[in-house]
LOPAMAR-528434 format. One record per residue (C-alpha): chain; residue in three letters; y, z, x; residue number from 1. Coordinates in steps of 0.1 Angstrom, whole numbers, padded with zeros to 4 digits. Last residue first. Layout:
BEGIN
ATOM  kette  rest      y      z      x   nr
ATOM      A   Ala      Y      Z      X  NUM
...
//
This chain:
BEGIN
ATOM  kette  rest      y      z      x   nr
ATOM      A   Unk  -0076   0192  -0023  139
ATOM      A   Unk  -0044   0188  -0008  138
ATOM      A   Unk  -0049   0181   0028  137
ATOM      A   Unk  -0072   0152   0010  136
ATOM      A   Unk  -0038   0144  -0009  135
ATOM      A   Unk  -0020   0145   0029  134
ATOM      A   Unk  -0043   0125   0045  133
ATOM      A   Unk  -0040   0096   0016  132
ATOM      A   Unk  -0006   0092   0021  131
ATOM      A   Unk  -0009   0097   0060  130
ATOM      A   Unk  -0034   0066   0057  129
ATOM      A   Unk  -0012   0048   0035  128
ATOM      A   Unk   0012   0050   0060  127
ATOM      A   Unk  -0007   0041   0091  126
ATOM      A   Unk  -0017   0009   0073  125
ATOM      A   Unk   0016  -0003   0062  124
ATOM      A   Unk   0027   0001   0102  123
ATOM      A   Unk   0003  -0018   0116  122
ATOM      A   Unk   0005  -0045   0089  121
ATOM      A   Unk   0044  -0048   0093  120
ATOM      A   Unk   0037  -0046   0129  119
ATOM      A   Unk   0017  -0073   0138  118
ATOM      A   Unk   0032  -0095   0109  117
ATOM      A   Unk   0067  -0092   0118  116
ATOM      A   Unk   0091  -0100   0090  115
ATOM      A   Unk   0087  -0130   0072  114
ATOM      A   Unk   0113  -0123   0048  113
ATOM      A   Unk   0091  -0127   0022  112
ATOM      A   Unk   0068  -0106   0038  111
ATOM      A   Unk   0088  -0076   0039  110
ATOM      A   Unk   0104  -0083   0004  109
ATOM      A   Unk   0064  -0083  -0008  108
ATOM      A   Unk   0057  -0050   0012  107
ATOM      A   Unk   0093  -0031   0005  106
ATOM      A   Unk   0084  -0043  -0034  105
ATOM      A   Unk   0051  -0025  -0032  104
ATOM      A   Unk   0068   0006  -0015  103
ATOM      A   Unk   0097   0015  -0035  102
ATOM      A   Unk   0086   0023  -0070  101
ATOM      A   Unk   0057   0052  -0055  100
ATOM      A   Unk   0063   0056  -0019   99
ATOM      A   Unk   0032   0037  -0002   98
ATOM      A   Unk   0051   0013   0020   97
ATOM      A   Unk   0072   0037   0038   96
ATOM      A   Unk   0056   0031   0070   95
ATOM      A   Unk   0070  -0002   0056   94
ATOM      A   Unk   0100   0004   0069   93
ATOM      A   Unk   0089   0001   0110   92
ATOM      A   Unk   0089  -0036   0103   91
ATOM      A   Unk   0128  -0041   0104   90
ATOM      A   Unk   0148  -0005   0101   89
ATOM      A   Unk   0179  -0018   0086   88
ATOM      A   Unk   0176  -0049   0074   87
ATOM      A   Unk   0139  -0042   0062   86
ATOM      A   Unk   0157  -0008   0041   85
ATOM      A   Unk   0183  -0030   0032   84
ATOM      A   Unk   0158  -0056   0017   83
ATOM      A   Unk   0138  -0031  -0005   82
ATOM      A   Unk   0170  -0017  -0015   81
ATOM      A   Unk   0174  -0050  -0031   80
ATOM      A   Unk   0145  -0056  -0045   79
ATOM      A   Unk   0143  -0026  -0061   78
ATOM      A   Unk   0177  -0037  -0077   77
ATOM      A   Unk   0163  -0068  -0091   76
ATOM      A   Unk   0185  -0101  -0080   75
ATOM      A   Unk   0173  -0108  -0046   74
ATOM      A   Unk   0196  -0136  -0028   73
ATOM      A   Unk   0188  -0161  -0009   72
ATOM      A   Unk   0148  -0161   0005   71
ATOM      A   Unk   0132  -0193   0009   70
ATOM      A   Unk   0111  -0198  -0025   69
ATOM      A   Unk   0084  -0227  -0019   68
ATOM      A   Unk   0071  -0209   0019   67
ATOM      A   Unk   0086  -0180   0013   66
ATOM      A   Unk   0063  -0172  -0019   65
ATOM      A   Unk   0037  -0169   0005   64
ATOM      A   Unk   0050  -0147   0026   63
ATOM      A   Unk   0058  -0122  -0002   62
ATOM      A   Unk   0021  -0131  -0008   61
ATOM      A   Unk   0011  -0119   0017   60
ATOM      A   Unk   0031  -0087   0020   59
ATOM      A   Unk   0012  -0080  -0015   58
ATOM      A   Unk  -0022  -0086   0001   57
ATOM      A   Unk  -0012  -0064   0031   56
ATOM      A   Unk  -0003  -0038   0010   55
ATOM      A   Unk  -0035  -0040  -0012   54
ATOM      A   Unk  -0055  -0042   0020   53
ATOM      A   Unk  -0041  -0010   0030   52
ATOM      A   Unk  -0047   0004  -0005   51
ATOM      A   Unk  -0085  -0007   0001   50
ATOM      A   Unk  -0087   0007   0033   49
ATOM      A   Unk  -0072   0039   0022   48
ATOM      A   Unk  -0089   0041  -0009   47
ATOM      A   Unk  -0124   0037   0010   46
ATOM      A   Unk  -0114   0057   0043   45
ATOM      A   Unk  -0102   0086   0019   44
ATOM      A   Unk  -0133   0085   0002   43
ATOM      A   Unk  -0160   0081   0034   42
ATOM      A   Unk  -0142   0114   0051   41
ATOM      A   Unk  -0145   0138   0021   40
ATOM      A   Unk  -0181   0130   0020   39
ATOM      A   Unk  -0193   0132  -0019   38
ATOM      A   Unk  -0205   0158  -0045   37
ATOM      A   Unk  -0173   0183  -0038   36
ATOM      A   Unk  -0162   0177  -0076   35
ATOM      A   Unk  -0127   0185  -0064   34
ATOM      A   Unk  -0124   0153  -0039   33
ATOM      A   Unk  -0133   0126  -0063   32
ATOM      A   Unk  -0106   0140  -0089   31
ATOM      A   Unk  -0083   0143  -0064   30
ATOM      A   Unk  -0093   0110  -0051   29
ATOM      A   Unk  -0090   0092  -0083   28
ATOM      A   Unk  -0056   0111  -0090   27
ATOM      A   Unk  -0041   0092  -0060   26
ATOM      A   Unk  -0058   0058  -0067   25
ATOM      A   Unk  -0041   0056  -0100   24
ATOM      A   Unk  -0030   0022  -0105   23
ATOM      A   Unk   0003   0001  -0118   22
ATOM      A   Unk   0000  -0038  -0106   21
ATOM      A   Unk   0026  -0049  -0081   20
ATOM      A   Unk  -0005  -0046  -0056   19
ATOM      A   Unk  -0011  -0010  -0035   18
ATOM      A   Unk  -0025   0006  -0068   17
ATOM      A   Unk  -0047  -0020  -0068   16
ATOM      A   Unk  -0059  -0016  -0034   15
ATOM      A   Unk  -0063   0020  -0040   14
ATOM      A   Unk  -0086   0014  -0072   13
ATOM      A   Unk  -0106  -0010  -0061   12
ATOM      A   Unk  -0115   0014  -0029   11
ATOM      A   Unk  -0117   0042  -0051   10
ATOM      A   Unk  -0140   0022  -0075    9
ATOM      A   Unk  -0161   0010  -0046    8
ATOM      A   Unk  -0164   0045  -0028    7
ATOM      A   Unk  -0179   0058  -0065    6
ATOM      A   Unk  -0202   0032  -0067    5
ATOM      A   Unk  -0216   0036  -0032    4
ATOM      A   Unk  -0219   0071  -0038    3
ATOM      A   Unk  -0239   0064  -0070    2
ATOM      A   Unk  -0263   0046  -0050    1
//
């Protein structure tokens, strides 16, 4: 039982972290991962399917807001490199969707701009994946 609580909170925790909200799914792992009570496989799918979600969730409701808000101008600066980046390298960006600052704006710009849906979701899983690949690498 207390796995399931523990894959719940890294779950919750990485689809936070994916939202505009601030979160720690990264250290949450760690953490997870040094005690070396529970199956290193079943956390990273947890906070990796939950920060997927997150970044799905967030291109959502870029989308959304598209629908009452149609895209003119972006006025914060994150914003704005969020949109050069999507200019630039369309869909295949938001393999850069889990870079701490950039990545939850890239995922709400993405959306808003109505990019792709296929492979904006495609390519915002496989990046939090590596993300989360690489910390379990880690530890």
């Amino acid at each position: 039982m207390a796995e399931t609580g523990t894959l719940l909170a890294l779950f919750v925790s990485g689809f936070v972290s994916a939202t505009l909200l601030p979160g720690g799914s990264e250290a949450l792992l760690a953490w997870q991962l040094s005690t070396g009570e529970y199956n290193v496989w079943a956390l990273w799918l947890a906070v990796t399917s939950g920060n997927a979600l997150g970044g799905v969730f967030t291109f959502a409701m870029g989308w959304v807001i598209a629908s009452y808000y149609p895209l003119k101008s972006l006025q914060k600066p994150q914003h704005q490199r969020a949109q050069k980046w999507l200019d630039k390298y369309g869909p295949y960006s938001l393999i850069l969707s889990w870079v701490p600052i950039i990545g939850d704006p890239l995922c709400l710009v993405a959306g808003w701009l109505k990019v792709n849906i296929f492979l904006s979701v495609l390519m915002i899983c496989i990046g939090k994946a590596v993300r989360y690949l690489l910390i379990v690498g880690i530890f």
